[in-house]
C-alpha positions in Angstrom: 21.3 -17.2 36.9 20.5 -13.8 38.3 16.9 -14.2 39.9 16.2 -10.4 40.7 18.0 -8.0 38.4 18.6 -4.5 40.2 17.8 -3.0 36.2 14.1 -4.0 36.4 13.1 -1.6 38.7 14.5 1.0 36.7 12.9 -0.4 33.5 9.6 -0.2 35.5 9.8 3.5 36.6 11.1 3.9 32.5 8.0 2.8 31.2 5.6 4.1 33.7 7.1 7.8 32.1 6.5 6.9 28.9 4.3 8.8 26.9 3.4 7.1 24.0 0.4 4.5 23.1 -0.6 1.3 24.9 0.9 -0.7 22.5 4.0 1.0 22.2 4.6 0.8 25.5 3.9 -3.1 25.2 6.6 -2.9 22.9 8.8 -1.4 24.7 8.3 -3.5 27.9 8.9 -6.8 25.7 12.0 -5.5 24.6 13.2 -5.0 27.4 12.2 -7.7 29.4 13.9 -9.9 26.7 17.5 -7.8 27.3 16.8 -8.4 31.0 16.7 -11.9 30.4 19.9 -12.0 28.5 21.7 -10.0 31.7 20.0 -12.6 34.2 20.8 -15.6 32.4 24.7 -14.5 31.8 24.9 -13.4 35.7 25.4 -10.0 34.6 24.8 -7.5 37.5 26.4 -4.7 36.3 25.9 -4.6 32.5 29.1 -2.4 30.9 29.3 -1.2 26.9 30.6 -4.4 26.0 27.6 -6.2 27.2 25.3 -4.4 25.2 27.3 -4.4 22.1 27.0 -8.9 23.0 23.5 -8.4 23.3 23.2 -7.1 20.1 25.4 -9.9 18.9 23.0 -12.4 20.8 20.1 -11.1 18.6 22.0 -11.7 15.4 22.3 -15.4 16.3 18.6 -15.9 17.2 18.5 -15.5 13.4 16.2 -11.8 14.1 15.6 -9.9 10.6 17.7 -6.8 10.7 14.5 -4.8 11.6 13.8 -6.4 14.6 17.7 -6.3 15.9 17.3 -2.3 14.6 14.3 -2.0 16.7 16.0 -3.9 20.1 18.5 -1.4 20.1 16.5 1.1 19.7 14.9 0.3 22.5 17.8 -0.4 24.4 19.8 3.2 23.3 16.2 4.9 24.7 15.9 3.4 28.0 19.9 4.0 28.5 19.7 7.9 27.6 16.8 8.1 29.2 18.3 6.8 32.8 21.5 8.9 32.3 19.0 12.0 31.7 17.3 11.5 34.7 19.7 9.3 36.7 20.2 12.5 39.5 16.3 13.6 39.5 14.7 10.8 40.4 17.8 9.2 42.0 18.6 6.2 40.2 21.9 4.4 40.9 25.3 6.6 40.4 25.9 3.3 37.6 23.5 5.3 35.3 25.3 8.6 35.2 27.1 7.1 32.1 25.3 6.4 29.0 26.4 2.9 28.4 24.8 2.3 25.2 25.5 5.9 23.2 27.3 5.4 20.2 26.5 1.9 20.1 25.0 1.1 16.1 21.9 -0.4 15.5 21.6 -3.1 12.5 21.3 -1.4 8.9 17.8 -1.3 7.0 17.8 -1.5 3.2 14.7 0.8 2.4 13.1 -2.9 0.7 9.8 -4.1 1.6 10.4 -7.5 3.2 6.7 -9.0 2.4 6.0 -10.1 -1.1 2.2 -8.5 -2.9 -0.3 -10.5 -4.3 0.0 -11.4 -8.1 -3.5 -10.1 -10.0 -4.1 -14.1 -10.1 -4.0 -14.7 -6.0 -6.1 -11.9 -5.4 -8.8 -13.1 -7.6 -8.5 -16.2 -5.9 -8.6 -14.9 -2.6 -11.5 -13.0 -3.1 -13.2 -15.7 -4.4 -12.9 -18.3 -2.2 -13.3 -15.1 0.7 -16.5 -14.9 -1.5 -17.8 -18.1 -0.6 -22.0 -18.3 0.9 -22.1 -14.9 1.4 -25.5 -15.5 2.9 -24.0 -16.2 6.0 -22.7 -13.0 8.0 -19.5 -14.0 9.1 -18.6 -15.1 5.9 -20.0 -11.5 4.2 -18.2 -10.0 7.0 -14.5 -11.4 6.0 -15.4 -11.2 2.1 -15.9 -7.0 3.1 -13.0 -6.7 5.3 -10.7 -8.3 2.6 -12.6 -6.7 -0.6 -12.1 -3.3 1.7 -8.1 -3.5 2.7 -7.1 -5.4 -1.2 -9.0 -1.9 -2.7 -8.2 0.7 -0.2 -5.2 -0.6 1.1 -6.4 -0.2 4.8 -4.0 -1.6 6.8 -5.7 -3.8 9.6 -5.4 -1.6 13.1 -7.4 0.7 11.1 -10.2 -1.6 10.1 -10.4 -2.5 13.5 -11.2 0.7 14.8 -13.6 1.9 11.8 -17.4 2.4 13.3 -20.2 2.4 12.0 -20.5 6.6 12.2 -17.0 6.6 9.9 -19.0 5.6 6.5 -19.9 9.2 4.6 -20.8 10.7 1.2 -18.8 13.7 0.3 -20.2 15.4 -3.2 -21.7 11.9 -4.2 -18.4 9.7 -3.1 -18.8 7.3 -0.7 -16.0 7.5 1.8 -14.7 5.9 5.1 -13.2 8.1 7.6 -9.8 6.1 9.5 -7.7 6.7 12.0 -4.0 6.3 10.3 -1.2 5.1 11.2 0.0 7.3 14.4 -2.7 9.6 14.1 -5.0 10.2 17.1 -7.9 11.4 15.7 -9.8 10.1 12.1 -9.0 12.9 9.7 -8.0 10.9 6.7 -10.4 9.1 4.7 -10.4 6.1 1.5 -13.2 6.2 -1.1 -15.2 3.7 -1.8 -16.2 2.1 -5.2 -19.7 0.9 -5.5 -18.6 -2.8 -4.9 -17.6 -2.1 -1.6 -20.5 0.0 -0.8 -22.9 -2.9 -1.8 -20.4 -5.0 -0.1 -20.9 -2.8 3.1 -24.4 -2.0 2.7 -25.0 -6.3 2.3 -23.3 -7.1 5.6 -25.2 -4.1 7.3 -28.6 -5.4 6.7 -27.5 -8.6 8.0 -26.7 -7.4 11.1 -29.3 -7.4 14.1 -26.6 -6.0 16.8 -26.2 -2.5 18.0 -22.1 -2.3 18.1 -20.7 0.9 16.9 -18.2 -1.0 15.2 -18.2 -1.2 11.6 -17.0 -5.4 11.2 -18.0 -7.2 15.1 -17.5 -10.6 16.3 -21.6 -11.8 16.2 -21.1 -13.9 19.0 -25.2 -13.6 20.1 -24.9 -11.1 22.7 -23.6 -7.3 22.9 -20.5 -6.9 22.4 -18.8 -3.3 22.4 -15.5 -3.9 21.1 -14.2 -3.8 18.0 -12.6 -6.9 16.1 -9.0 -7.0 16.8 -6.2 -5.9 14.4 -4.8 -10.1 15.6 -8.7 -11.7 14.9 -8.5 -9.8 11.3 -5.2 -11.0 10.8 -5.6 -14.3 11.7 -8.8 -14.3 9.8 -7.1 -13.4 6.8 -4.1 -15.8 7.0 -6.9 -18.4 7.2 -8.3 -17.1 4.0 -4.6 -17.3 2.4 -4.8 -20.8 3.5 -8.1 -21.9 1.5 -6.6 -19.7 -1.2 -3.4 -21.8 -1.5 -1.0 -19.1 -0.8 1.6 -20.9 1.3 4.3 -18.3 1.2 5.9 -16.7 4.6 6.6 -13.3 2.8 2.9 -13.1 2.4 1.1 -11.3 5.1 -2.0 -10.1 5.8 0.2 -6.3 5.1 0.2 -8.0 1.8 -2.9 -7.0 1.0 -1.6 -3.1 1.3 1.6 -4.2 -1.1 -0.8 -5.4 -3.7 -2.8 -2.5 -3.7 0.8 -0.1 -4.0 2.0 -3.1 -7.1 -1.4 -2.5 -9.0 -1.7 1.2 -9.1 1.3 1.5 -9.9 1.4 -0.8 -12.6 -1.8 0.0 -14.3 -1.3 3.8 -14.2 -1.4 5.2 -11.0 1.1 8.1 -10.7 3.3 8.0 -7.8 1.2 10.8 -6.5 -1.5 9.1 -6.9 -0.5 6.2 -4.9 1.1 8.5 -2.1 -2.0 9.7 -1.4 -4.0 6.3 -2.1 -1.6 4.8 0.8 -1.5 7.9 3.0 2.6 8.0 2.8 3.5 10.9 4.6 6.6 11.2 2.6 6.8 9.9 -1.0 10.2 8.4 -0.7 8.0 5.9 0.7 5.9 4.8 -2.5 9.2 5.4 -3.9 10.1 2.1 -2.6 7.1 0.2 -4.7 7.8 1.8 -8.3 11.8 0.7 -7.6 10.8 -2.7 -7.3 8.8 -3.0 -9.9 11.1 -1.2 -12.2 13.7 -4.2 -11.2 11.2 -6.8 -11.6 10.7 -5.3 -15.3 14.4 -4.9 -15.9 15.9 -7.8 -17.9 19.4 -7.0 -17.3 20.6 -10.8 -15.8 18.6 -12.7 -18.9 20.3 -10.5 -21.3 23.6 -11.0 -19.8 22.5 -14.9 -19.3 21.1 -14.7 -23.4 24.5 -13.1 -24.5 27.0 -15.4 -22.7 25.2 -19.0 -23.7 25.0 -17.8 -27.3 28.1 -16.8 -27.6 29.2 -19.5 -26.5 27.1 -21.7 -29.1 28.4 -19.2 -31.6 32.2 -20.0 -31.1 31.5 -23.8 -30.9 29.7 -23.5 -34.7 32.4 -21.2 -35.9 35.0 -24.0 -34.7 33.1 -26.9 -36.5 33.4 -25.2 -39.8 
């Protein structure tokens, strides 16, 4: 196995020029480090076409989801292009004048939401076991974070960064200001039905601390940072636990599925819910109404219905 592979160093000076977020970057660098691995551990020195095309192939048998195989490549077809680009400016190895990886496909995505939303049973359940001694902070704290992403659909990077300053009234609506999904600055907001307010307004006047942060970890000394998008998560998965929702298509982005599932299906235009979600483009909330029109179609017990009683049909027209 290849201890030092001459590609890293170029990976390195890739990443340093990227200019995209922290945890893109992460990403990226994971990625990559996990296609450097497959090169090492295959003594591959000098990867050709072919040995991206296997890596791909390699990522298929590690059983990835066809997003995650969609994103490697990705990845992969950036940092190539990217090397070939620049191969002569910053004087990278004459191996990179060729694009090794263009043309090479990706996996195909159905436009299918892969985690399953809570039925109107399971969130009730949720929010009541979430619900439980609210006189103690931490447990208001969770109760509010849930009770705020299962009504607003929030998705959980953007209660983590929600302060304190972020909470408004705008002509008698109370509102939260958020910071969206690859935005930079907060200039969307989600209202706020008098539930959450009290909800809000309860686990403020609990709190002693000065954080900025709207939800903090009370750990009994200052603390400026905000709760992490992985603490809420895991926070939440805990809550699915004590709820008895077992399922691996249920994730804490479940809670942003469930919102989509019941406007829609207690009259929420598709409009409505585009804007309720933030969806750039509605093709996206598209997605939601589709599968709940299929879940409402009845086509395979009709078909199922009209067989087996035919079938019971012929068999009393034969005994007469």
């Amino acid at each position: 196995m290849i201890k030092n592979h001459p590609v890293e160093s170029v990976i390195q000076i890739f990443l340093d020029n990227l200019d995209l977020k922290e945890q893109s970057i992460k990403n990226y660098q994971s990625v990559l480090k996990s296609y450097t691995h497959f090169l090492k551990s295959r003594n591959i020195k000098e990867p050709k076409r072919s040995d991206v095309i296997s890596y791909r192939s390699y990522l298929w048998q590690k059983g990835l989801e066809s997003t995650s195989v969609q994103k490697h490549m990705v990845v992969v077809k950036g940092f190539y292009k990217w090397a070939r680009l620049f191969q002569k400016q910053l004087g990278l190895d004459v191996s990179f004048q060729n694009d090794i990886a263009e043309g090479i496909k990706g996996a195909k995505i159905e436009q299918v939401y892969r985690k399953e939303p809570l039925s109107l049973e399971q969130s009730k359940k949720l929010l009541k076991v979430a619900s439980d001694d609210l006189r103690n902070i931490i447990h208001l704290r969770n109760y509010t974070i849930i009770l705020l992403m299962i009504i607003t659909g929030m998705r959980t990077i953007e209660v983590s960064r929600a302060k304190l300053s972020d909470l408004s009234v705008i002509n008698k609506e109370s509102i939260l200001y958020i910071q969206g999904k690859g935005k930079d600055g907060k200039d969307q907001f989600v209202k706020l039905p008098q539930v959450l307010v009290k909800a809000i307004n309860d686990y403020k006047a609990k709190r002693v601390d000065k954080n900025k942060y709207l939800f903090t970890r009370h750990l009994g000394y200052e603390l400026e940072e905000p709760l992490s998008k992985d603490y809420i998560g895991r926070m939440i998965k805990k809550m699915f636990q004590k709820a008895g929702i077992y399922s691996a298509k249920v994730t804490p982005h479940s809670l942003r599925h469930t919102v989509a599932y019941m406007n829609l299906k207690h009259g929420g235009s598709l409009e409505d819910t585009q804007q309720l979600l933030r969806h750039k483009h509605i093709e996206t909330t598209l997605i939601y109404a589709h599968n709940i029109r299929r879940l409402e179609d009845k086509s395979e017990y009709r078909i199922a219905n009209i067989l087996f009683n035919e079938e019971k049909g012929e068999e009393q027209d034969g005994n007469k």
